[in-house]
C-alpha positions, 0 to 999 in steps of 0.5 A: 624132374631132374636127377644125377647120374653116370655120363656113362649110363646114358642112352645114346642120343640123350642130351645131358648137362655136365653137373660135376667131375669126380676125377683128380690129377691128369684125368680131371685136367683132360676132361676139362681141356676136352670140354667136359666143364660143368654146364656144358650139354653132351650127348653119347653117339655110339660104342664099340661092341663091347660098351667099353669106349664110347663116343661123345659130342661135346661142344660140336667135337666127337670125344671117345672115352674109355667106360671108366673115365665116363664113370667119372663124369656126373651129369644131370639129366631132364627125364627118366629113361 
């Protein structure tokens, strides 16, 4: 069953599908132009020790993103964690 959820709820190494971004302005342009483009299969790698900047692979690159702009990002996953 799928369900939609936070990019930043993921467990790592998790793939997920992008559903769809909640960002306006300057964000949402940067998420696109970084890959995050409904579709698109991200996977989280790692955070830093205090969970607040995590890295992504998407579309073969590494992104790390701050734990708020990853709230921003909607993403559909295949099965339950």
């Amino acid at each position: 069953m799928k369900s939609t959820m936070r990019l930043s709820y993921i467990p790592h190494d998790k793939t997920v599908t992008v559903k769809k971004l909640d960002s306006n302005g300057a964000l949402r342009r940067r998420l696109l132009d970084l890959g995050f483009v409904c579709g698109n299969s991200v996977m989280p790698l790692f955070s830093d020790f205090k969970n607040n900047i995590t890295a992504y692979r998407v579309n073969g690159a590494v992104i790390a993103l701050r734990r708020d702009d990853a709230n921003s990002i909607f993403v559909e996953v295949d099965e339950e964690f």
